[in-house]
C-alpha positions as CSV (number, residue, x, y, z in Angstrom):
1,X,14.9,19.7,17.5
2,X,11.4,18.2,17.4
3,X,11.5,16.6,20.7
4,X,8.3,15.8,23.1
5,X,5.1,16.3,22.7
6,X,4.3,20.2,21.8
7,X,2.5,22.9,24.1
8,X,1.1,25.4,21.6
9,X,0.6,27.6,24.3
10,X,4.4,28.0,24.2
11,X,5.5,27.9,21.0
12,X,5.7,31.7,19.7
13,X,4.5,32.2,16.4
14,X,8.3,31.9,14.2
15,X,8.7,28.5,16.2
16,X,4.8,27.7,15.2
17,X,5.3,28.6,11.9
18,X,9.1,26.6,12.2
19,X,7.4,23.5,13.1
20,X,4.3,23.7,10.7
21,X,6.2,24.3,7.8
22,X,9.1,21.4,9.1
23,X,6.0,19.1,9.4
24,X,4.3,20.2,5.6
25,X,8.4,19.2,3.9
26,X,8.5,16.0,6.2
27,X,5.5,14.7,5.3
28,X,6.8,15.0,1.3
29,X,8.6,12.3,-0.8
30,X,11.8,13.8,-2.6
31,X,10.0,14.2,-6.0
32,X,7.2,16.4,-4.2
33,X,9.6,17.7,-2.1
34,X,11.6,19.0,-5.5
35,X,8.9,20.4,-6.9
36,X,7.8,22.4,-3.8
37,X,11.8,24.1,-3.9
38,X,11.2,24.7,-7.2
39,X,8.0,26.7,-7.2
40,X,9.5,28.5,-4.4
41,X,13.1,29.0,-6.5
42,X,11.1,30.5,-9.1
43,X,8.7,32.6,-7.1
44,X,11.1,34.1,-4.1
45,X,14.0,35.9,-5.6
46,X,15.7,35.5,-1.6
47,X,16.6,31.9,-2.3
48,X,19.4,30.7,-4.8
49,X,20.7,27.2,-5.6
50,X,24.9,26.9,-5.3
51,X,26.1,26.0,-8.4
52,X,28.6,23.4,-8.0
53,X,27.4,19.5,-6.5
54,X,28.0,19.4,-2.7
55,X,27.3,17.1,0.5
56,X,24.9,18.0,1.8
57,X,26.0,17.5,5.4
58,X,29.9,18.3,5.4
59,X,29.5,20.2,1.9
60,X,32.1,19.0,0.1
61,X,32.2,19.1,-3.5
62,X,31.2,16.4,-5.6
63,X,31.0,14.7,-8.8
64,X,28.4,14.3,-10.7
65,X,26.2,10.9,-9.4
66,X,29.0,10.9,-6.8
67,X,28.1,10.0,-3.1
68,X,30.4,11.8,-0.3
69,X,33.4,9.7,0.0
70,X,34.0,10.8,3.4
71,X,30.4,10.9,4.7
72,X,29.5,7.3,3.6
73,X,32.2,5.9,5.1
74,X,32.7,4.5,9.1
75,X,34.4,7.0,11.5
76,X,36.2,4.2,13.3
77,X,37.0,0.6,11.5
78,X,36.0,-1.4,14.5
79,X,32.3,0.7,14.7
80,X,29.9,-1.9,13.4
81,X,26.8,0.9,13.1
82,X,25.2,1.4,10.1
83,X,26.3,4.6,8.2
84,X,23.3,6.8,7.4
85,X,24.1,9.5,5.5
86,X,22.8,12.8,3.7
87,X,23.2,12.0,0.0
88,X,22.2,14.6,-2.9
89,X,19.3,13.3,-5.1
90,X,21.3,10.8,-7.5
91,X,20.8,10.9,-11.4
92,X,19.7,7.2,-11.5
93,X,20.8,7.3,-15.4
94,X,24.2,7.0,-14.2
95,X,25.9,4.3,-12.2
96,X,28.1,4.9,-8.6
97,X,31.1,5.8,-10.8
98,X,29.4,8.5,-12.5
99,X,29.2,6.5,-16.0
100,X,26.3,7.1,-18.5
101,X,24.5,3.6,-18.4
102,X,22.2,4.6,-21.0
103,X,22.9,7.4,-23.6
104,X,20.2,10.3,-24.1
105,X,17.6,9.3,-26.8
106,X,16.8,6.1,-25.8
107,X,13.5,5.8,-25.7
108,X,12.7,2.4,-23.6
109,X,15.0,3.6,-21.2
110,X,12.4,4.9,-18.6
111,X,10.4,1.4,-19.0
112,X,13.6,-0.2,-17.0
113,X,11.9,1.6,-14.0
114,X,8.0,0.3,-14.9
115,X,6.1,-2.0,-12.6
116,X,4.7,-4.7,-15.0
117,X,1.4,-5.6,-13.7
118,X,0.6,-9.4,-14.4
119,X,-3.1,-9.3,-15.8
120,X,-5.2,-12.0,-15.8
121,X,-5.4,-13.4,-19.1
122,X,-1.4,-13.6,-18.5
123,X,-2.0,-15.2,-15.2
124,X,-3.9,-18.1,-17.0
125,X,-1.6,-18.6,-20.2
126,X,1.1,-19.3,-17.9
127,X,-1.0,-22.2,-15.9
128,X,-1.7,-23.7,-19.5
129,X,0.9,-23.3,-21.9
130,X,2.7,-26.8,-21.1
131,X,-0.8,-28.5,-22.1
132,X,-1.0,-26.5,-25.2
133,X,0.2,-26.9,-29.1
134,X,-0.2,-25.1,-32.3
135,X,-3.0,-23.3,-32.9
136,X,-4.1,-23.9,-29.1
137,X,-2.1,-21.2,-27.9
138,X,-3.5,-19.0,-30.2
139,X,-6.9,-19.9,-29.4
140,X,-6.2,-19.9,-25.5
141,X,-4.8,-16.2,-26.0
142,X,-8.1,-15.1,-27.7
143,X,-10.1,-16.9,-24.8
144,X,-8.3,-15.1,-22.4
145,X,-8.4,-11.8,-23.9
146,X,-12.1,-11.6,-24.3
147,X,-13.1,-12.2,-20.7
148,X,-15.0,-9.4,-18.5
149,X,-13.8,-8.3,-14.7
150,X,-16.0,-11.3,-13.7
151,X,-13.5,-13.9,-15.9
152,X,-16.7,-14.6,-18.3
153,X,-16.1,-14.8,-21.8
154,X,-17.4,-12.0,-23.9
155,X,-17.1,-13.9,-27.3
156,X,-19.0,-17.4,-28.5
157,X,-17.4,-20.2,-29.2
158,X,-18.6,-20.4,-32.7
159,X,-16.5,-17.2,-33.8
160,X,-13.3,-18.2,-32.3
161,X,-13.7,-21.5,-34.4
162,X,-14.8,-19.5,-37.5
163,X,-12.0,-17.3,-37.1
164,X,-9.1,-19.9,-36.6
165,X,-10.9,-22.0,-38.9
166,X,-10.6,-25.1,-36.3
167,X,-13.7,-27.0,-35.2
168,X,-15.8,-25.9,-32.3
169,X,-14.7,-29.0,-30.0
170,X,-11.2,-27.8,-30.4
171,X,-11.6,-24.5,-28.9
172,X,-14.5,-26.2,-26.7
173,X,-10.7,-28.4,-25.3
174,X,-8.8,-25.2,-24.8
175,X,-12.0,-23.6,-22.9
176,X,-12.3,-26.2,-20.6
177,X,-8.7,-26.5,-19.5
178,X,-8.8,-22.8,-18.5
179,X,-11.8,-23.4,-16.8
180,X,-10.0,-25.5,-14.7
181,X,-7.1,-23.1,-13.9
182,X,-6.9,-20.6,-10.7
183,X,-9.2,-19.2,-10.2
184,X,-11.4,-22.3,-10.7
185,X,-14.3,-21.5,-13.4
186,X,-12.7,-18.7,-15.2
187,X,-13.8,-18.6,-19.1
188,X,-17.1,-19.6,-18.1
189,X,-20.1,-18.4,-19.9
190,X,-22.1,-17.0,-16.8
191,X,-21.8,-17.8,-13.1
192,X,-24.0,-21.0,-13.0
193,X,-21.5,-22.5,-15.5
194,X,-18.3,-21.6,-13.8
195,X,-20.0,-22.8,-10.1
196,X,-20.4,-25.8,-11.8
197,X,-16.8,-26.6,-12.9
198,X,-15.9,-25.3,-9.1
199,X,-18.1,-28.2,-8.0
200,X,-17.1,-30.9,-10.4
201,X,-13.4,-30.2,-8.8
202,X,-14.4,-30.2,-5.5
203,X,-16.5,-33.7,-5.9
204,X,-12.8,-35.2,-6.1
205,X,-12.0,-34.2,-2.8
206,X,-15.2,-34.0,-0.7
207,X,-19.1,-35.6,-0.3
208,X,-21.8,-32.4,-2.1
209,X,-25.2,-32.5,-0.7
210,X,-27.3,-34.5,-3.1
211,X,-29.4,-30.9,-3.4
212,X,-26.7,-28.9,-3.7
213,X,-26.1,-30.5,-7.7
214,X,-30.1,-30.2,-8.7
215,X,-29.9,-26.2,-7.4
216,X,-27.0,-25.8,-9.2
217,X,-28.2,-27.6,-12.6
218,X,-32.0,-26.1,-12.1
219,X,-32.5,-23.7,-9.5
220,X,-29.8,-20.9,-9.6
221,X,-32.3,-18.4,-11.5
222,X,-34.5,-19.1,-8.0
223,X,-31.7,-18.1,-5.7
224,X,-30.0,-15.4,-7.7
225,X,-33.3,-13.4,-7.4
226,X,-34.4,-14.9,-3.7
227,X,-37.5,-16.2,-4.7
228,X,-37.2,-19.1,-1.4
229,X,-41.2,-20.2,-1.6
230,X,-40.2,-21.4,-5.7
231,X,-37.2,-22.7,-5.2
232,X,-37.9,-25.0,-2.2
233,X,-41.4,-26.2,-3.9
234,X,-39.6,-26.8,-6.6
235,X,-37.1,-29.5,-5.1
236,X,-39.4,-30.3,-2.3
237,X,-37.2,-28.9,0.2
238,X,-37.7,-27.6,4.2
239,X,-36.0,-24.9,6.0
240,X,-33.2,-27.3,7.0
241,X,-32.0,-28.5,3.5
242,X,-32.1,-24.3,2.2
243,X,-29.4,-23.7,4.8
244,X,-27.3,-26.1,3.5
245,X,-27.9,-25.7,0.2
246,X,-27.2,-22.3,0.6
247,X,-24.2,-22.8,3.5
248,X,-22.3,-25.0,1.2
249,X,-22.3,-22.5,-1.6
250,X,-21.5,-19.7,0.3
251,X,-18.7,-21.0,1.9
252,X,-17.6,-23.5,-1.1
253,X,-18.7,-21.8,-4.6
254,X,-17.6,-18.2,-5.8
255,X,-19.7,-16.9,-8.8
256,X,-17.6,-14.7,-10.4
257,X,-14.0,-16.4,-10.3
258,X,-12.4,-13.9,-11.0
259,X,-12.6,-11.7,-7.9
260,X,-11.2,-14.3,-6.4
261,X,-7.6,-13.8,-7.7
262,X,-8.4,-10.2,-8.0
263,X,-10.6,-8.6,-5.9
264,X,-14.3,-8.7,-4.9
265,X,-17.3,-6.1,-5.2
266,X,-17.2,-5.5,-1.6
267,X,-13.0,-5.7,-1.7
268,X,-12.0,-4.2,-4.7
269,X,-8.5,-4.4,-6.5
270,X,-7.4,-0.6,-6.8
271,X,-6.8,-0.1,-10.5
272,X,-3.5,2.3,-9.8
273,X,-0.5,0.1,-9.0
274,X,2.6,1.8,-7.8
275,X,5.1,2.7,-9.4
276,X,8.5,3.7,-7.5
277,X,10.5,5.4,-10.4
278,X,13.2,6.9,-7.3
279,X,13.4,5.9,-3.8
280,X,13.6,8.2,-1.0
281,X,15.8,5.9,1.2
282,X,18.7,3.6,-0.4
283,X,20.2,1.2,1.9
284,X,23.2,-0.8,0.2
285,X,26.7,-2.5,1.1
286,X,29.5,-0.2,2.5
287,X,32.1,-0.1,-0.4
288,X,29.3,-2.8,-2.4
289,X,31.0,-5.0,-0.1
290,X,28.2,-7.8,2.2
291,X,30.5,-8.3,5.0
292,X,31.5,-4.0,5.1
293,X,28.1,-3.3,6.7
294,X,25.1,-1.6,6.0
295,X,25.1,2.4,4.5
296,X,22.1,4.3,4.3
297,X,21.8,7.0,1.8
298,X,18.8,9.6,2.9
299,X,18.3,11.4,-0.4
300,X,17.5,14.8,-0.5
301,X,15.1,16.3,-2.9
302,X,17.9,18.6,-4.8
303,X,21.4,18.2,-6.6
304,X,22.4,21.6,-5.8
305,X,22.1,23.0,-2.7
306,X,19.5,26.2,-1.8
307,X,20.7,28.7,0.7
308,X,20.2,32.6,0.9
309,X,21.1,34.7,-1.7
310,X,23.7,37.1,-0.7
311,X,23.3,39.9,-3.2
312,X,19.2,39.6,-2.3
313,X,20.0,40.4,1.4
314,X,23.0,43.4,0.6
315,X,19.9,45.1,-2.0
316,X,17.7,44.9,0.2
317,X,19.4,46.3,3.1
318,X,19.7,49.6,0.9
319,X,16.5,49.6,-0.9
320,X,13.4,52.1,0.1
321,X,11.3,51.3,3.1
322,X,8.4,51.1,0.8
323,X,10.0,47.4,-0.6
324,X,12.2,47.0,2.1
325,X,9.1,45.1,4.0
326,X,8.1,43.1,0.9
327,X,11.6,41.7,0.4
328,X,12.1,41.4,4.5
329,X,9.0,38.6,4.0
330,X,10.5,36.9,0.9
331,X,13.7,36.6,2.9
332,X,12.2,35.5,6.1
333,X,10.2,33.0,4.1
334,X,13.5,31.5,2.4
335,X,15.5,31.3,5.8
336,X,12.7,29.6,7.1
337,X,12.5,27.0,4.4
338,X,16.2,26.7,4.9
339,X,16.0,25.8,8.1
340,X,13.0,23.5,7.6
341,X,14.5,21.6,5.2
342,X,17.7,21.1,7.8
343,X,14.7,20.1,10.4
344,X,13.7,17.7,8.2
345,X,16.9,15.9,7.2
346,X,17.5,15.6,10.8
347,X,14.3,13.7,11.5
348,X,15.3,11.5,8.6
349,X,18.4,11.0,9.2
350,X,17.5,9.4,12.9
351,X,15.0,7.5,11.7
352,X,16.9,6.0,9.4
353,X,19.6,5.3,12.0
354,X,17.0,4.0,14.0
355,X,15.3,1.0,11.2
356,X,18.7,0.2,10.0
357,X,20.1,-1.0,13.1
358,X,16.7,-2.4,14.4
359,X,15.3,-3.7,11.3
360,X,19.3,-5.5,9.8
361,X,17.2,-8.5,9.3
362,X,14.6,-7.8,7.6
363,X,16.5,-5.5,5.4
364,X,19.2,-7.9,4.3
365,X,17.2,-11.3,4.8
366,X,13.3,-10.4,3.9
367,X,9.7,-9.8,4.6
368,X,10.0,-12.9,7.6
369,X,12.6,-11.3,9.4
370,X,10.4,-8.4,9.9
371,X,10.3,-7.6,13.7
372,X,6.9,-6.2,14.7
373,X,7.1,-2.2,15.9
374,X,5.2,1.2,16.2
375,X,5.0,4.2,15.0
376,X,4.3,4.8,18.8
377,X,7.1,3.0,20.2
378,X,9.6,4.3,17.7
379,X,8.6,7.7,18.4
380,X,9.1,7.5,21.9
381,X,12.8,6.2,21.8
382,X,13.5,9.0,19.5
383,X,11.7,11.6,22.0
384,X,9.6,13.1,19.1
385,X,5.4,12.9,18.8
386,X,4.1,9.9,16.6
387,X,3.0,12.1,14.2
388,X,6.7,13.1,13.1
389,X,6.9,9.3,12.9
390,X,4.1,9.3,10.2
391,X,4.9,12.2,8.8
392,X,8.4,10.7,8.0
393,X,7.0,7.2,6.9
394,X,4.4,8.7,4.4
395,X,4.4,8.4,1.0
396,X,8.6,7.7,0.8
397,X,10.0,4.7,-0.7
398,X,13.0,2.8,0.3
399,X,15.5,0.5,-2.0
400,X,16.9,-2.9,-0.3
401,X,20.2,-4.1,-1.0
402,X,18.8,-6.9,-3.6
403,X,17.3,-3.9,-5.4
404,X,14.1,-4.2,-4.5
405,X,12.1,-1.1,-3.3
406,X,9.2,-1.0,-0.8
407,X,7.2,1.5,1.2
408,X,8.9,2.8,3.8
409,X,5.6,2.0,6.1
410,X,6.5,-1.8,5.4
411,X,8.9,-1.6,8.1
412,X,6.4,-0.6,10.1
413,X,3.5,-3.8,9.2
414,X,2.5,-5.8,12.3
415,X,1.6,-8.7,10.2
416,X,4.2,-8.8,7.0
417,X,6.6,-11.3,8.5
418,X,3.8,-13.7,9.6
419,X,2.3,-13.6,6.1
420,X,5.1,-14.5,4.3
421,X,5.7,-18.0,6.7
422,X,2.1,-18.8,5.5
423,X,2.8,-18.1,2.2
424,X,6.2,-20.3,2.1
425,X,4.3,-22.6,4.3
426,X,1.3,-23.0,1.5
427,X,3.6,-22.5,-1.6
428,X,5.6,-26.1,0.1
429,X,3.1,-27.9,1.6
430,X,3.3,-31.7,0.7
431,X,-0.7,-31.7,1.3
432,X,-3.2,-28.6,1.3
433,X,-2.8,-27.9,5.0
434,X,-6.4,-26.5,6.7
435,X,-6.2,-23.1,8.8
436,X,-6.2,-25.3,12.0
437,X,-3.3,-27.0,10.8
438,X,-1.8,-23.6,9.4
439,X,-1.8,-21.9,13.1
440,X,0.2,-25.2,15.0
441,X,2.9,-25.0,11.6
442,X,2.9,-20.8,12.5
443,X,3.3,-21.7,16.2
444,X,6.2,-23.8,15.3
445,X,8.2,-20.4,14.3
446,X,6.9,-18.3,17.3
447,X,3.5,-17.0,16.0
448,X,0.7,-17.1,18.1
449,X,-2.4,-16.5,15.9
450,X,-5.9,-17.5,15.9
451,X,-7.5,-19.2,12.7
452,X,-9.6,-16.8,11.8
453,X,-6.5,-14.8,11.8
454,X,-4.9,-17.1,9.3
455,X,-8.4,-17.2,7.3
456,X,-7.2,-13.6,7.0
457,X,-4.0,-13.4,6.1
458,X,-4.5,-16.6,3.7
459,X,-7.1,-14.0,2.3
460,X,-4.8,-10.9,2.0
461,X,-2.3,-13.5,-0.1
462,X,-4.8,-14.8,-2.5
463,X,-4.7,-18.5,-1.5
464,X,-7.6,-20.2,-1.6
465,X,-8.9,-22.6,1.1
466,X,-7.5,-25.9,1.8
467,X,-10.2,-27.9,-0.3
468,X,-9.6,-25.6,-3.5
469,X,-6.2,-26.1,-3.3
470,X,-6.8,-29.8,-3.0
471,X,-8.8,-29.3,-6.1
472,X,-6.9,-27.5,-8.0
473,X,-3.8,-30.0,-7.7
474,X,-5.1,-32.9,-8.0
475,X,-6.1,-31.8,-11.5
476,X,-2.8,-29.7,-12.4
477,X,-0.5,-31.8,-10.3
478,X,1.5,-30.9,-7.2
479,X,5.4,-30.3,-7.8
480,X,5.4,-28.8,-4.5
481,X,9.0,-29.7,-2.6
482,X,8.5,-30.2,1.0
483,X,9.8,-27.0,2.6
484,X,11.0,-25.7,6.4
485,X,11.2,-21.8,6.9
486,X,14.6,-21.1,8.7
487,X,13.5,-19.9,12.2
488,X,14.8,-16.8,13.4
């Protein structure tokens, strides 16, 4: 077992190499894992695969897409436990009952497993389309198509009109209601433009320093490259008035809108999105049945499973001492990735045990169910050193009972849960609701946060501050119900 923290002073060197080799496999997904065995299938003639479908913990033989009939079931009736299970890696092209659900050759099959990112220009047609007609949507497509990472349009308005043969104040319409979508000042031309629609909005809902419009109309070149002594001789201001001027900005007015649905320079949006094409973990109903249960399915990174080939060990027993060492080595290293791959499973399988009856909640109810825990904590209860813990949690993918899969580390997020009561919170809120107001709704559902804290998590979401969102609905419209998140 890996249990306790390890002395290397007394660990010999097959129980070092045991437990380095254990901790290389555990910190694999299945589909690395898969392709480490076969790399090693094909370069250690020692190892063999069996050639007919067994469980892999009570080894009984198996259908094809089968799971173990005996293995995923309860022991006792009247055990309420979860049942966490060994489970061979399922062909996901067939369904429980081993049918075909999609017959070879179909190309668009594979896209059924695809993450569809939602760009921007997508983002904005949906915030518009009601308010469109005709050739509008046409227009507002090519608008939103031919913006840069900043959101500012990379084509004149002149061409588009050319081009859908429509006059200029038409598509001039179509710009200015994007404009006025999330993020505020999209489709602008250049960052003084789109500042400007953020302020126009924001007039409706609070008082803008008298200096703050004449800077924005006349003065942005002066800012933008920090020449101070110009720009406050220009407007005749003092020390005093800059810091507002600039305070109000800075905290009020984003130049390039948007980062602020997408990222920033200093907080970029990672260009790779994930893509979970099979999950590591399946949790599901016992029997597909809600009230049977939870079953965990641990899937292991093979259909067929690899043990020691027989004929390898009787040949080399009678081969010359000269090869006899060479083939001892590729049949030590085969047990020991035998055994390994027996370590790991075990570690799986009680973490697994573990989140499934801790984490019910969350796994069956949602992100707000989520109770807060370690990596730490959880490797203490199990007796093994944290870094098994994050060895076990990395990289590996788990699929809920709705269908929906997640990293296995989300079980492990000390903030999820809170983030999605703000989030409901926000997405219902009769009124745009401050991040003072925010922290005494949260407290009402047993967080305790600060409001900088919220600031943060408001951030990590992608809402915008309470005034914005005033903004922005007062021009779209609020059809926001009121809402109560169930407390747990």
């Amino acid at each position: 077992m890996l249990q306790g923290h390890y002395t290397v002073t007394s660990i010999g060197p097959q129980a070092t190499a045991h437990l380095a080799q254990t901790m290389t496999l555990l910190n694999m997904n299945s589909e690395e894992l898969l392709q480490h065995l076969e790399s090693e299938l094909a370069a250690n003639p020692a190892l063999e695969l069996e050639s007919e479908r067994r469980c892999p913990n009570c080894h009984r033989i198996l259908r094809p897409a089968e799971i173990c009939p005996v293995c995923s079931q309860r022991k006792q009736e009247a055990d309420g436990e979860p049942v966490v299970f060994l489970s061979p890696m399922r062909d996901l092209y067939h369904d429980r009952s081993g049918s075909r659900i999609q017959q070879d050759g179909d190309e668009d099959f594979e896209d059924d497993f695809r993450v569809q990112e939602e760009n921007l220009a997508t983002y904005l047609l949906k915030q518009v389309s009601g308010d469109l007609n005709g050739v509008e949507h046409q227009i507002a497509e090519h608008l939103a198509n031919n913006l840069d990472e900043n959101g500012f349009l990379t084509i004149s308005l002149f061409e588009i009109s050319r081009y859908f043969h429509v006059p200029v104040t038409a598509v001039e319409r179509v710009k200015s209601l994007l404009q006025r979508c999330e993020p505020l000042g999209v489709a602008s031309v250049n960052s003084t433009e789109a500042m400007r629609i953020q302020l126009e909005m924001l007039a409706d809902v609070m008082e803008i320093p008298p200096l703050v419009n004449l800077v924005l109309a006349d003065g942005m070149e002066f800012l933008f490259q920090r020449r101070i002594a110009d720009l406050c001789e220009r407007f005749d201001m003092d020390d005093e008035d800059l810091q507002e001027v600039i305070r109000f900005i800075g905290n009020n007015l984003n130049p390039f809108p948007a980062h602020s649905h997408y990222g920033s320079s200093r907080q970029p949006v990672s260009a790779n999105v994930n893509v979970y094409h099979h999950p590591d973990v399946i949790f599901h109903f016992l029997n597909d049945d809600p009230d049977a249960g939870l079953a965990v399915e641990v899937m292991m990174p093979y259909v067929y499973r690899p043990f020691l080939n027989r004929q390898f060990k009787e040949a080399m027993n009678n081969a010359p001492e000269e090869q006899k060492e060479e083939w001892q080595k590729d049949h030590d290293r085969a047990s020991l990735l035998v055994k390994c791959l027996q370590q790991r499973a075990f570690t799986m399988l009680r973490l697994m045990q573990f989140l499934a009856k801790n984490q019910d909640d969350f796994i069956l109810h949602g992100d707000k169910y989520l109770k807060p825990i370690t990596r730490a904590s959880v490797a203490e209860l199990l007796e093994v050193h944290e870094s098994t813990i994050s060895r076990a949690v990395a990289n590996k993918t788990a699929q809920l009972p709705n269908g929906r899969i997640i990293p296995l580390s989300s079980f492990f997020s000390r903030n999820l849960n809170v983030r999605t009561v703000l989030k409901e919170l926000v997405d219902h809120e009769e009124k745009p609701l401050s991040d003072s107001m925010l922290v005494k709704e949260l407290e009402k559902f047993g967080y305790s946060v600060a409001r900088r804290t919220v600031a943060k998590y408001r951030s990590m979401e992608g809402i915008l501050p309470a005034h914005l969102r005033k903004a922005s609905r007062k021009y779209h419209g609020n059809s926001n119900a009121q809402f109560q998140p169930s407390q747990n």
